[in-house]
C-alpha positions as CSV (number, residue, x, y, z in Angstrom):
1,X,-9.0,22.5,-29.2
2,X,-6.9,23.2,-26.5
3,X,-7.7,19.4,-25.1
4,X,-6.0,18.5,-28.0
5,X,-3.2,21.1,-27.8
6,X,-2.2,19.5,-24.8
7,X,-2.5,16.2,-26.4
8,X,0.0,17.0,-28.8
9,X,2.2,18.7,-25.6
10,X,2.4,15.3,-23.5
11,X,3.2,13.4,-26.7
12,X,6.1,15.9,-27.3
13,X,7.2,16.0,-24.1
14,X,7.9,12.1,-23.9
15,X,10.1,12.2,-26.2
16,X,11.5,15.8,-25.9
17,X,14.1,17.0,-28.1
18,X,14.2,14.5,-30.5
19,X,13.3,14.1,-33.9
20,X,10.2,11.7,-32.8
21,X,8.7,14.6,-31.2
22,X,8.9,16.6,-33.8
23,X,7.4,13.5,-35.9
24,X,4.6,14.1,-33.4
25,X,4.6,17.5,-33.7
26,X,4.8,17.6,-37.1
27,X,0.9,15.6,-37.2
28,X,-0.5,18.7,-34.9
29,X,-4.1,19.8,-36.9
30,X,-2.7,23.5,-37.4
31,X,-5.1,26.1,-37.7
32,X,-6.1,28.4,-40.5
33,X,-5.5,31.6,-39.6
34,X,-2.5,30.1,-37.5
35,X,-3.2,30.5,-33.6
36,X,-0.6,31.1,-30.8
37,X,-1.3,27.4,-29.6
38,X,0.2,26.6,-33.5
39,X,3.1,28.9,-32.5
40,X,3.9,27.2,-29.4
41,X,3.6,23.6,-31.8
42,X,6.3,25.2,-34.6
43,X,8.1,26.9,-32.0
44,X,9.2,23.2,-30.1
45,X,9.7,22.0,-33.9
46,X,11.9,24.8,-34.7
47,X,14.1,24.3,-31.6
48,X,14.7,21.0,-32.0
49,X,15.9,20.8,-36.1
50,X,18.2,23.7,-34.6
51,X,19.4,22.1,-31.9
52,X,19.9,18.9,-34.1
53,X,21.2,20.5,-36.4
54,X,18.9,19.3,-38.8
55,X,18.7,22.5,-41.3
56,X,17.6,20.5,-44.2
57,X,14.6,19.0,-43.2
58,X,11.8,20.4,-44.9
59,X,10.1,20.4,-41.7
60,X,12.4,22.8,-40.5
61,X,11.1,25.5,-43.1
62,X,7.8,24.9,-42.2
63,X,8.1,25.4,-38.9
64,X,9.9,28.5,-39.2
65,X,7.2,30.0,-41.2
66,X,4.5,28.6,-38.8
67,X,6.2,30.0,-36.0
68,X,7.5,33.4,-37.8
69,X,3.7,34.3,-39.4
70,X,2.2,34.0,-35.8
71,X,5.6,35.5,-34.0
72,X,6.7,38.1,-36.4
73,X,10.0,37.9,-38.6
74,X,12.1,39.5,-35.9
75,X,11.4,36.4,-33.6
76,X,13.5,34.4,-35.5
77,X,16.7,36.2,-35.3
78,X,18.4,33.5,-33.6
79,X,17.2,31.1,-35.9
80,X,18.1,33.3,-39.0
81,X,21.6,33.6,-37.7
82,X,22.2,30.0,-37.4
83,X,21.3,29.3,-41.1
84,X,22.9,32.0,-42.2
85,X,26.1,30.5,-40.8
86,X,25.3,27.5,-42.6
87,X,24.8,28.6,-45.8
88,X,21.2,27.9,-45.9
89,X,20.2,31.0,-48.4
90,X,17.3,28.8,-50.0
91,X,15.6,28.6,-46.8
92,X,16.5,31.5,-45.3
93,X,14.7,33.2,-48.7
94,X,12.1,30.9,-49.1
95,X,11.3,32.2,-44.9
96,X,11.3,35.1,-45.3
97,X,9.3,35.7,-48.1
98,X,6.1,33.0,-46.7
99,X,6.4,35.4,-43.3
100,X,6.3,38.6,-44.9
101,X,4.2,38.0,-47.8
102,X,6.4,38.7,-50.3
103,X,7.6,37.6,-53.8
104,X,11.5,36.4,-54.1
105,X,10.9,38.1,-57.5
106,X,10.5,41.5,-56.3
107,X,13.4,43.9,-56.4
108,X,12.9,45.2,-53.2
109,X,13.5,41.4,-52.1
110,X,15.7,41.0,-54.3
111,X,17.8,44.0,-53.1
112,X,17.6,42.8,-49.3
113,X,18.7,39.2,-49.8
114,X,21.6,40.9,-51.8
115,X,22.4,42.8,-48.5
116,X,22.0,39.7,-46.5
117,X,24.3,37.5,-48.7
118,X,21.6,35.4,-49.5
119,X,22.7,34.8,-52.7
């Protein structure tokens, strides 16, 4: 699969930073469990909707939760910051919850997006 990963690399890389590579991106055959190479894939995604700008893409939330389930929560700080200076408390919840396993209903959740502002 790594033949492929690189593939899906060139392709991105021809059109870097824009929203065609993340079309291209966005095509990848992720894996199930989600591998670092699938990291990598939502990482480039997620860097790009940023830099764009592009916060309410739906891609956008995917990729943070591709890229935060392989990466761990506390890899997307930066990210998490951004959004969180743009309003965006629906992603921001729906995130955090796919990467820790969670349930928005809980009210230990509940309680931490209160503490957040995610409101």
């Amino acid at each position: 699969s790594s033949g492929i990963n690189a593939e899906y690399g060139e392709l991105g890389e021809l059109c870097r930073g824009t929203m065609e590579a993340v079309d291209v991106y966005d095509k990848f055959p992720f894996s199930e469990p989600l591998t670092f190479d699938d990291a990598f894939i939502f990482g480039e995604m997620v860097q790009i909707l940023m830099k764009l700008e592009a916060f309410d893409d739906a891609r956008l939330e995917k990729a943070l939760i591709g890229y935060g389930t392989v990466m761990g929560w506390n890899s997307l700080d930066t990210y998490v910051r951004k959004l969180e200076n743009a309003y965006k408390s629906a992603v921001l919840k729906n995130v955090y919850c796919a990467v820790n396993n969670k349930n928005q209903g809980d009210s230990d959740v509940q309680q931490f997006f209160r503490a957040k502002m995610w409101m």
